[in-house]
C-alpha positions in Angstrom: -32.9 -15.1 30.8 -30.8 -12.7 28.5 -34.2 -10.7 27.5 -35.6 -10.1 30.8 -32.1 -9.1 31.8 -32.1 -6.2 28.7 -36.0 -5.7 29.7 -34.9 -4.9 33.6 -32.2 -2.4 32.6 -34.7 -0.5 30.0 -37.6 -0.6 32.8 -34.6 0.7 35.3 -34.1 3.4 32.8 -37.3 4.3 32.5 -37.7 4.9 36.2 -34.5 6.9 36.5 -35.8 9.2 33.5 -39.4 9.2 35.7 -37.2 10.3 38.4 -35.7 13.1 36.9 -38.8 14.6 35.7 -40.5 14.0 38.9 -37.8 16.1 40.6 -38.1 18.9 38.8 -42.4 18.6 39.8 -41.5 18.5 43.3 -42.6 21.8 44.1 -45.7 21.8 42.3 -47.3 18.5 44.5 -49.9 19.1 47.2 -47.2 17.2 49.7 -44.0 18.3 48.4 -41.9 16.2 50.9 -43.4 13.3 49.8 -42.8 14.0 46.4 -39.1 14.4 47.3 -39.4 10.6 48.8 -40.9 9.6 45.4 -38.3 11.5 43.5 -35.3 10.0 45.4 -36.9 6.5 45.5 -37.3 6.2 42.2 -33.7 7.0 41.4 -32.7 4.1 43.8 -34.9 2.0 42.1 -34.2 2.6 38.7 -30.1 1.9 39.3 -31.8 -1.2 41.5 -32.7 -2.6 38.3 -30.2 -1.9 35.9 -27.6 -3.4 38.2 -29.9 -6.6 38.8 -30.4 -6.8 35.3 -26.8 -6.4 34.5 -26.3 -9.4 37.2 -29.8 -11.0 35.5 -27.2 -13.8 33.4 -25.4 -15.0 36.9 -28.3 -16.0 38.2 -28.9 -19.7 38.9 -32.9 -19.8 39.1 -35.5 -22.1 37.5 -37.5 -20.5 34.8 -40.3 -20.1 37.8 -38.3 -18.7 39.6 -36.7 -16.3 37.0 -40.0 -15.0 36.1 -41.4 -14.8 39.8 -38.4 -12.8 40.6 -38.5 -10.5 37.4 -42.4 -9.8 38.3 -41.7 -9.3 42.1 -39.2 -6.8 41.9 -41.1 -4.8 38.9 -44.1 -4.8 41.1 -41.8 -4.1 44.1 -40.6 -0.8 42.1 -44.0 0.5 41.0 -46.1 0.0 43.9 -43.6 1.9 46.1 -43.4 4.7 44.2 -46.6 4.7 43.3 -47.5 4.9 47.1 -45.7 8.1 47.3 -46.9 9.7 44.2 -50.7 8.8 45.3 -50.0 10.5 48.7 -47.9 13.1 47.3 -50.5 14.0 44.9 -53.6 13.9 47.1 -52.0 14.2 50.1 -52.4 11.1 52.1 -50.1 9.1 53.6 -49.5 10.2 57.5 -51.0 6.8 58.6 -47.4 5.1 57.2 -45.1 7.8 56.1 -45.6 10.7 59.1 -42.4 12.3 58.1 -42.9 12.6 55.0 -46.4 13.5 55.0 -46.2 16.3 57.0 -48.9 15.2 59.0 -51.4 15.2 56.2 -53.8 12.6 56.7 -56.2 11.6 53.3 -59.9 9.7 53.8 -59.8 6.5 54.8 -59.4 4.8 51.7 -56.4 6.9 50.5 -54.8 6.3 53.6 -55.3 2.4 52.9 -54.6 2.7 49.3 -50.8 4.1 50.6 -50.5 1.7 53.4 -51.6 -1.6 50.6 -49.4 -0.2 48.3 -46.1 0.3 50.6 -46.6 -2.5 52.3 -47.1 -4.8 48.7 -44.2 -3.5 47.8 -42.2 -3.8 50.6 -42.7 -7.2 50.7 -42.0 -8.0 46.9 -38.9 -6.2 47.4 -38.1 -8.8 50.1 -39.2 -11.4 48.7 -37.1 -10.4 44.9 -33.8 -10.0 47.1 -34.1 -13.2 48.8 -34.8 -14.9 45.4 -31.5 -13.0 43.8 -29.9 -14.2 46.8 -30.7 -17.1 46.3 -29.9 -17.3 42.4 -26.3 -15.9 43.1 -25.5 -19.0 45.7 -23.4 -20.8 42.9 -21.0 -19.4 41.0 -21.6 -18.4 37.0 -20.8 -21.0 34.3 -17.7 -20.4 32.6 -20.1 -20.3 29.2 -21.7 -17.1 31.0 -18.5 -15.7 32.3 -16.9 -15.3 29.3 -20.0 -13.6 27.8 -19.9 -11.3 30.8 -16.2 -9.8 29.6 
């Protein structure tokens, strides 16, 4: 539990550095309002998971469940932003995003490629939450809250 914890705040890192260097791109995308949602998406998700993985040790979940939730909310993270960086890039996306597409509309297969993507990840990302919910119902150990101070 301890490693995947560490391994979720470097990966949150990572994504706040991808952030950061994405935002100063912006301008340079075929759909730059897009690539402002990816920009400021991938900054939310980044401190997203640093803070869970910070919060990884209170969790009371099975092994299963530890590792479904550590996949679900690393896939949950990618695929989102990877939805807006796809459209952003080839600009596609008005099927899901309209606002920030600009009413730029990609073939029919980028369209779906946004749409499977943000939808994927949506749903990880509710399905993740519900499990950390669900991990945080009992309180920590006293073993694990004295490692915590």
């Amino acid at each position: 539990m301890e490693r995947h914890g560490h391994r979720l705040i470097q990966f949150g890192m990572a994504l706040f550095l991808a952030a950061l260097l994405i935002g100063l791109a912006v301008p340079a995308f075929r759909l730059p309002r897009l690539a402002l949602s990816a920009h400021l998406l991938l900054i939310t998700q980044g401190l997203f998971l640093m803070i869970l993985g910070l919060i990884w040790p209170r969790l009371r979940l099975s092994s299963g469940m530890a590792r479904a939730t550590f996949i679900l909310a690393i896939y949950a993270c990618i695929a989102a932003s990877m939805a807006n960086l796809v459209g952003a890039s080839i600009g596609a996306g008005d099927s899901i995003v309209p606002m920030a597409a600009g009413g730029h509309r990609g073939s029919a297969n980028q369209e779906l490629l946004v749409v499977v993507l943000l939808r994927s990840g949506g749903a990880a990302f509710i399905a993740a939450s519900v499990l950390v919910l669900w991990g945080l119902r009992l309180p920590a150990t006293t073993s694990s809250r004295a490692s915590l101070s």
